[in-house]
N, C-alpha and C positions, 0 to 999 in steps of 0.2 A: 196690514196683513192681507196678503193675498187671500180672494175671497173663496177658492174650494179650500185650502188651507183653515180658512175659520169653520166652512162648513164642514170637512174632515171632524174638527175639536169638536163642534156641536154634538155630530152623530157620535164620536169618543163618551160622550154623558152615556151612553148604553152600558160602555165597558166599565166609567167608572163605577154607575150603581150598579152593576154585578159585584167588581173588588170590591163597594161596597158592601153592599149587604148578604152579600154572596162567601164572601171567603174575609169579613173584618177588618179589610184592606180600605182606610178612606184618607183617598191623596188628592181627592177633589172637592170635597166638603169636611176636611178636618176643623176647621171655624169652627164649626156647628155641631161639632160631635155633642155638646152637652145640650143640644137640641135638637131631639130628632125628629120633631112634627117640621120646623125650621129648614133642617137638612132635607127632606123629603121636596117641602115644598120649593129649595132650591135648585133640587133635581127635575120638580116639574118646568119650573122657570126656564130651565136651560135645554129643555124637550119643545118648548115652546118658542126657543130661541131657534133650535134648529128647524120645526114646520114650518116658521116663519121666513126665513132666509131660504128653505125650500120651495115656499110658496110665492113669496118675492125676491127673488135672486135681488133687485136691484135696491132693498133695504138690508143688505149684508152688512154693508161699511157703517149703517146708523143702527142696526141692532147691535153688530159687535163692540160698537164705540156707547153705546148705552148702559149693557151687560158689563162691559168692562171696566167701568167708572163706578157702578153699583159693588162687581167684586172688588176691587181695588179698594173703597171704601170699608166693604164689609170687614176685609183682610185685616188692614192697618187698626182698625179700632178691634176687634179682635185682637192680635198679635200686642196691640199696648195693654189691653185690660187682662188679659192674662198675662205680661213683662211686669205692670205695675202693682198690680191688686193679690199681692200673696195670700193665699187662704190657708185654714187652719190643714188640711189637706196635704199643703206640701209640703209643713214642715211634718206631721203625720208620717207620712208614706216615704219623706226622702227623695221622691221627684222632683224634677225641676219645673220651674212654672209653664213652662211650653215643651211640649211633645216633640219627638223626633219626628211622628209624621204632621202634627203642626208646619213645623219647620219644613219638611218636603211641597208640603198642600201649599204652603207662601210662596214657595221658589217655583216652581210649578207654575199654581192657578196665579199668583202674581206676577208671574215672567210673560205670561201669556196672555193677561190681562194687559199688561203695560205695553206691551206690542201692539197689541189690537187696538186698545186706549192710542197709541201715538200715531199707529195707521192710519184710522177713525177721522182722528185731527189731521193730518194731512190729508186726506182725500175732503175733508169739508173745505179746506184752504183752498185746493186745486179748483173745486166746483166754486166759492167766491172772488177767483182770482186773483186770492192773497198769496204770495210765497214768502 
């Protein structure tokens, strides 16, 4: 991922904790909704991502390739424990076991994770001069 393009996404953590906690809108930490010290501290993480790549422009490609192998993680074990582990909950309520903005937050922070993740690993290849 081209690296003002990552830094663009980093400083975007602004607007998502606004839509988050702002107007109930979370399309960047919906993982974590049932954790919201969790969710917080993920927001810092990613405040920290952006000082960081503003402060070292030339750890952009290994912060976002770090950050994104973390969400990426976080995502998938997420998205199966709530696919696999039905709670009393949902047969309760009639929901289905993942949310529509679950579902947006995956395609989203996981499209743009896996970008960053595959960019990451090319520019590490480029600099060991493996292709």
């Amino acid at each position: 991922m081209n690296r003002n393009i990552l830094r663009i996404y980093y400083a975007a953590t602004a607007l998502f904790v606004s839509l988050d906690f702002g107007f109930g809108v979370n399309v960047r930490a919906a993982f974590l909704e049932s954790a919201p010290t969790l969710r917080v501290l993920f927001y810092v993480v990613l405040f920290g991502c952006f000082a960081l790549v503003i402060w070292r422009p030339a750890w952009t490609n290994v912060v976002g390739l770090v950050e994104s192998v973390v969400t990426l993680a976080a995502l998938i074990i997420s998205m199966a424990l709530r696919s696999m582990m039905i709670t009393h909950d949902v047969f309760a309520t009639g929901a289905g076991p993942v949310t529509l903005a679950e579902i947006v937050n995956f395609m989203i922070a996981g499209g743009a994770a896996y970008v960053s993740y595959t960019q990451g690993l090319k520019w590490l290849a480029s600099r060991s001069g493996a292709d």
